[in-house]
N, C-alpha and C positions, 0 to 999 in steps of 0.2 A: 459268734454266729457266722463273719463273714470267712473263719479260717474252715469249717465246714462245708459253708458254701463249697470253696474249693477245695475241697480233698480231693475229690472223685481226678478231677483235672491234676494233683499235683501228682496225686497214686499212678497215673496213666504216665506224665512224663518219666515222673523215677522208673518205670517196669521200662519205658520206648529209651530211656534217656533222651537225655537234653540234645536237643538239634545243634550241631554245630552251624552256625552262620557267618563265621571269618570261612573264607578261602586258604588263609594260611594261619598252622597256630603258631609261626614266628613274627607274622604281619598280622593282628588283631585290627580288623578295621570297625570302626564307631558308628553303626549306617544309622544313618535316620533319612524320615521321608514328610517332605514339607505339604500342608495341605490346604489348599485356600477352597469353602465355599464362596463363590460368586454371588451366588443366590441370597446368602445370607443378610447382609445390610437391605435390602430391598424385604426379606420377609420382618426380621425385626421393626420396619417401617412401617411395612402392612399390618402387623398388630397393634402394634401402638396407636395407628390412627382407627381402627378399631378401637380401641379404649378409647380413642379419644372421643367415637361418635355416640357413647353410653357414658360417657362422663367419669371412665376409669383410670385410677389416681391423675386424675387431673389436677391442676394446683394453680390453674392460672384462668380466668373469667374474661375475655373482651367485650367492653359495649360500646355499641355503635347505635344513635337514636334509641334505647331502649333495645333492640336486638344483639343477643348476647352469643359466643361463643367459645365453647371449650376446649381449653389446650394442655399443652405440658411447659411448660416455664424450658426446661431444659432442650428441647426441642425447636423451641422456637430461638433461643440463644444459639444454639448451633449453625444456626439456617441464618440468621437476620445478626447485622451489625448494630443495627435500633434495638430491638430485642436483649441481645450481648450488654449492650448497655444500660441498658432500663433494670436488666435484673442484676448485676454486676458489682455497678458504683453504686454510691449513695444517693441512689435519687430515690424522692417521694415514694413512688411507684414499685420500687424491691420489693418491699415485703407485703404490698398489698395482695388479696385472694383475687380481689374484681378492679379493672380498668380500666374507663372511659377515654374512648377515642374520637375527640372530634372534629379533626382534620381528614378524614377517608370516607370512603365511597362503603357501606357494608357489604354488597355483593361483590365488591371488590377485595376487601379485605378475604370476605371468606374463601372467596377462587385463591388468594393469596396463601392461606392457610394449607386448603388443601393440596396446592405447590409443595410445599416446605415438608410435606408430610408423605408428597406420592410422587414429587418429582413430575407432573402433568399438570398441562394448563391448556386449555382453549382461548383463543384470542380470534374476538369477532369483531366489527364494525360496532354491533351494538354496547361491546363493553371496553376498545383500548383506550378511550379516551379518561376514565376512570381508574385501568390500570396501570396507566404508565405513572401517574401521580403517585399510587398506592404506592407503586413499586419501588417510586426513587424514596419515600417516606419510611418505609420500611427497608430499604438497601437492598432489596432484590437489585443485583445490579444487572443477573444476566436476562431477567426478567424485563427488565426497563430496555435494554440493549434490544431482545427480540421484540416489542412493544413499536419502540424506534422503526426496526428492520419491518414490522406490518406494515406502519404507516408509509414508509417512503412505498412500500410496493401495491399501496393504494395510493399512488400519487398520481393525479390528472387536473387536466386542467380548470374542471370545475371544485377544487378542491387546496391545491395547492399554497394558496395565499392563506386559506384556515391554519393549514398544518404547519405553515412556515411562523404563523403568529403564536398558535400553542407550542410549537418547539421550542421558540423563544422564551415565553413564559415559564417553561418548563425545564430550561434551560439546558436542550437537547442540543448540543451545537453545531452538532455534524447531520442532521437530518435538516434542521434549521437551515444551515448552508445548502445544503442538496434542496430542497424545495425552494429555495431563490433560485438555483442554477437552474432548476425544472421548470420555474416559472419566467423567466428570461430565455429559455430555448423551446418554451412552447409560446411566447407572447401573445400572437394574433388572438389562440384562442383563446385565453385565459384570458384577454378583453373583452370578452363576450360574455362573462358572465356577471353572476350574481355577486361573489367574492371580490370580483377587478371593484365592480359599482363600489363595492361597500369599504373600499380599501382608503386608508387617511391617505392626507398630503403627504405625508414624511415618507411612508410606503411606496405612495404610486412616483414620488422623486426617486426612489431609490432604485427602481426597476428604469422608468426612462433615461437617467442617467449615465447607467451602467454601460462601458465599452462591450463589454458580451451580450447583449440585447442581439438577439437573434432575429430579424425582421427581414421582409424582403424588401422594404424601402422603408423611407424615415418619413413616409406619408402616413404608414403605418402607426408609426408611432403618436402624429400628429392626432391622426381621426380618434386613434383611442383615450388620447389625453382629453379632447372637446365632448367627446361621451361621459370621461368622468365629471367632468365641470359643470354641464347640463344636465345630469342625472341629481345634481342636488344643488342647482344653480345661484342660489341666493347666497349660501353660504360658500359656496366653493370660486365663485366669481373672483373672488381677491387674491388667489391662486395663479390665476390666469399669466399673467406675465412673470411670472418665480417659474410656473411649470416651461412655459415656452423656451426660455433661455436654455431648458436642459435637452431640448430638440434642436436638432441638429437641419437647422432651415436653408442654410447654404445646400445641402444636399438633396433636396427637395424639385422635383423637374421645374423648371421655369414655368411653364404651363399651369400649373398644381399653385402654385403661385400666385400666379395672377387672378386665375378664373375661381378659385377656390379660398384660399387664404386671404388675400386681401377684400373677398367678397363678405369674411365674415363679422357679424357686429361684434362682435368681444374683441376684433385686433381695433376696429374703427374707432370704434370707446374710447381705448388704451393707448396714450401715447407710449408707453413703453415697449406694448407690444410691435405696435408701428416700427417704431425703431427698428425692434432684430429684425422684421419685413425686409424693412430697407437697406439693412446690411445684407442680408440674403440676394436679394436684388442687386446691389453693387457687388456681390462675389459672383453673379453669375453674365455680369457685363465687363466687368475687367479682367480680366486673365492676369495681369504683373500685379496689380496689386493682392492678389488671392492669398490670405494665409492658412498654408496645407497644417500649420503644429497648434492650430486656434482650437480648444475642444469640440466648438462647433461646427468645426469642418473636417474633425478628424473621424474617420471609418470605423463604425463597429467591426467590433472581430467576436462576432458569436463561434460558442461551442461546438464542432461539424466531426462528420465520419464516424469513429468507435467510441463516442464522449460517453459521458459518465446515464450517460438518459435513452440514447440510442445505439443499437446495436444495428452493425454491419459488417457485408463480408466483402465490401469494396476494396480495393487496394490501388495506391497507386505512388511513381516512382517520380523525385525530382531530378530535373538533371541540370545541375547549376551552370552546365556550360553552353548552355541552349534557354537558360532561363524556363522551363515550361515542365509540366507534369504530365507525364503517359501512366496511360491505367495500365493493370497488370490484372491475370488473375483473380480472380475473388478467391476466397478463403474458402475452404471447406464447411467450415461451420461460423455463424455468425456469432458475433463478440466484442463484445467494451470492455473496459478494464481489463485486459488480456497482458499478460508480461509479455514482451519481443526483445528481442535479440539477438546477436547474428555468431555464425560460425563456420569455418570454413567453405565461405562464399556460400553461407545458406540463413534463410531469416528463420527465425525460427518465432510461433504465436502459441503464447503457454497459456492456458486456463481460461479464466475470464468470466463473463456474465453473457449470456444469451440472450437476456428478457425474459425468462421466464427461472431460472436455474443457473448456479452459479457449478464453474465446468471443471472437469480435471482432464477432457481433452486436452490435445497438443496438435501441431501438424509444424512442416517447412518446406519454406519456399526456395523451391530451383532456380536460379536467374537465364539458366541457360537453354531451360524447357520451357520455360516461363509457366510453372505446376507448382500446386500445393499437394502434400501427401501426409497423410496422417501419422503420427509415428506413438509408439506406447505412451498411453494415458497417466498421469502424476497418480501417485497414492492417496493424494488427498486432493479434495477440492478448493478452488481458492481464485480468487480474484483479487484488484487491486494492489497485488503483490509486487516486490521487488524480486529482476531477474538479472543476473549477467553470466556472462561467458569466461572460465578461469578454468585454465590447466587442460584446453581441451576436454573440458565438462561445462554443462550448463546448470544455475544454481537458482533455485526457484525459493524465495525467501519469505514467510511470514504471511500476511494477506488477511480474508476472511470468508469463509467455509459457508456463508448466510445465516449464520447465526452468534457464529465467534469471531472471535479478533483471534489469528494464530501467531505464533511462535516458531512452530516447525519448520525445516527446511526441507528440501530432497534435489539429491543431486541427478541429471540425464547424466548420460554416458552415451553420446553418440554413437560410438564404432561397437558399441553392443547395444543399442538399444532398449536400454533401463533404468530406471528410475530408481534411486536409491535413497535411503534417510540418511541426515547428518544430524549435525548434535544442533539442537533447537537455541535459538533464541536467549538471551536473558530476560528482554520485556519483548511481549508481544507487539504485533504492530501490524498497520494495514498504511497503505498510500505510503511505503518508505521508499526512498532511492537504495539502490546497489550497486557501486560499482567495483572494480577490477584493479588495484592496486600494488608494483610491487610485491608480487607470489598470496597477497591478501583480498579476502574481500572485503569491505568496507558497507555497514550498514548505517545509514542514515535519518533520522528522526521519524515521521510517520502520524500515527495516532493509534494509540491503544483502545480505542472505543468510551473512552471517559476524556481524554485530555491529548493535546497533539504535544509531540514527544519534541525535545531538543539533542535529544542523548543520541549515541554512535556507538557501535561494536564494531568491531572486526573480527573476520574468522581465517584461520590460518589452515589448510585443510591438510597443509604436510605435520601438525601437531594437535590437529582435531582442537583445538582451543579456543573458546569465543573471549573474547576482551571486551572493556564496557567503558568508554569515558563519557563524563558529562562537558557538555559544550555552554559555557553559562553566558 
């Protein structure tokens, strides 16, 4: 039947003959023509989850409290390294039809589902604190990562110390640390609230303690410590001289001191407290005896300028042989986490975070016009990146897009102005160093968005080759 089919067709070539399609009939060339739908893994996905929402060949049952949901075994293995394993090895769970989940959130699990099956997720206030658990339980890792990158950017001060204790619990490390540093360079107001109140001893030590406390005096620091203490005074009273030692009372105006401090009952009570008083007092009456390297009289050095929490487009230059700093210029557009680096007599501020959007501008700075000028934008966006200057090119390494941890590189080219790709990464990374060595560049540890790195490559740009050694 099917040779019939084609008669008509084969009758028509024999009368036309057969098209010749070499160019030469001494060079017989082989053409073929390669063809990719794009579209296609996105519709194949679109049916299936179609089946899935009529219950077509489905093979696998979740239940959560009695609410159940239908899937594909195979699908969900694909997507989920939980999954991969559940139906894989030999556990319990392979060849079961239906299985009970009851460590997850159900409306969580199911937004999870429908992730894995359409590539889309919505993440709100009212549900990330339910998906980041789902997420890391079932190994959604880039799910958990973007989960992460919400909450930090719901970060404020009435807030902060929640996020920085579920991170922990949840054992986010890198948001974890960012909501300490958030709440150390917002101090004053994050003593103002509800969360400072409700914070343990171990906690509110760990914030007054800290050299980066961001305050504009250690008065500061003192009034917000006696608020915690009186806000639940009975039990927090015995606190009172362990927190004060970690205040820094030598530095404290004389005045504040006397009319303030020693006025109040919890240091009167306390001879311990007395004590540091009295130390404080004898540091600000003797001058020879003062000890500058004592923790107690040694200066916070809070986070300032382009830090990881504020963005600015201040600049300014030190001049080591005058000792003092002159402003310069401000920046074209404002920026933290921005790579910098210089190049024939020129600074150059690559990418960065603005507060609101992470940037693939660039600009540099003139020393001799004392001007910032924009110059062509990176192909990719990135922040927290590693930058340096090699072979008369500038090399902008790895970073993070706002939702990825990258890999990629791209190189400027000054004396043409453009941005070019180089050969990517072997592990991704964000916060790494780069420097300039012997005709190499040389990349340095970082963090992949799950674990901070110890590892090093180098790239050799006269053999386009990245090398990888681990540093143990």
């Amino acid at each position: 039947m099917a040779t019939e089919d084609f008669q008509p067709l084969n009758a028509a070539m024999k009368e036309l003959g057969e098209p010749n399609l070499s160019h030469s009939q001494d060079n017989i060339c082989h053409a073929q023509m390669n063809f990719e739908d794009t579209s296609h893994i996105f519709t194949v996905f679109s049916a299936m989850n179609e089946m899935r929402k009529i219950g077509q060949l489905c093979d696998i049952t979740l239940e959560v409290s009695g609410l159940k949901i239908q899937a594909h075994k195979i699908v969900l293995a694909a997507n989920s390294s939980y999954f991969n394993a559940m139906f894989n090895n030999e556990m319990l769970e392979k060849n079961l039809p239906s299985i009970t989940m009851s460590e997850i959130d159900f409306n969580a699990l199911k937004l999870l589902i429908d992730y894995i099956y359409t590539g889309r997720l919505t993440i709100t206030e009212s549900n990330v604190l339910n998906l980041l658990p789902a997420s890391s339980l079932l190994q959604l890792i880039v799910v958990r990562e973007v989960c992460c990158q919400f909450l930090q950017n719901q970060l404020h001060p009435s807030n902060c110390l929640g996020i920085q204790k579920f991170a922990d619990a949840h054992c986010c490390h890198e948001l974890q640390d960012f909501s300490l540093k958030y709440a150390l360079q917002n101090f004053y107001e994050v003593s103002l609230t509800e969360e400072f109140h409700s914070l343990s001893y171990e906690g509110l030590t760990r914030l007054i303690s800290d050299d980066h406390l961001n305050v504009i005096d250690e008065e500061t620091v003192y009034e917000a410590t006696i608020r915690w203490i009186k806000f639940d005074l009975k039990s927090r009273e015995q606190y009172f001289p362990l927190l004060l030692g970690h205040i820094r009372l030598p530095l404290i105006e004389r005045i504040f001191l006397i009319n303030k401090i020693l006025d109040e009952p919890l240091i009167k009570q306390n001879s311990q407290a007395k004590d540091l008083v009295i130390e404080a007092m004898k540091y600000h009456l003797s001058f020879e005896d003062r000890k500058e390297n004592h923790p107690r009289t040694a200066h916070r050095k809070p986070n300032g300028g382009g830090s990881l929490f504020t963005t600015h487009n201040e600049c300014e230059i030190f001049d080591p042989r005058d000792d003092i700093w002159i402003e310069l210029a401000s920046t074209n557009q404002r920026r933290s986490r921005a790579g910098v680096t210089a190049w024939n007599r020129h600074i150059f501020a690559v990418g960065g975070y603005n507060g609101s959007k992470t940037l693939s501008s660039a600009e540099s700075f003139n020393p001799l016009t004392n001007q910032w000028s924009d110059i062509k934008a990176m192909g990719s966006k990135r922040s927290c990146h590693g930058i340096a200057e090699l072979y008369n090119a500038i090399y902008a390494v790895g970073g993070y897009d706002g939702v990825n941890c990258l890999s990629s590189a791209e190189r400027y080219d000054p004396l043409i102005g453009a941005w070019f790709s180089v050969q990517s990464l072997e592990i991704k990374r964000r916060y790494t160093r780069v420097l300039s060595l012997n005709g190499s560049l040389y990349v340095v540890g970082g963090f992949d968005g799950a674990n901070h790195l110890s590892s090093v490559e180098r790239y050799d740009p006269r053999v386009t080759s990245v090398e990888s050694s681990m540093i143990n």
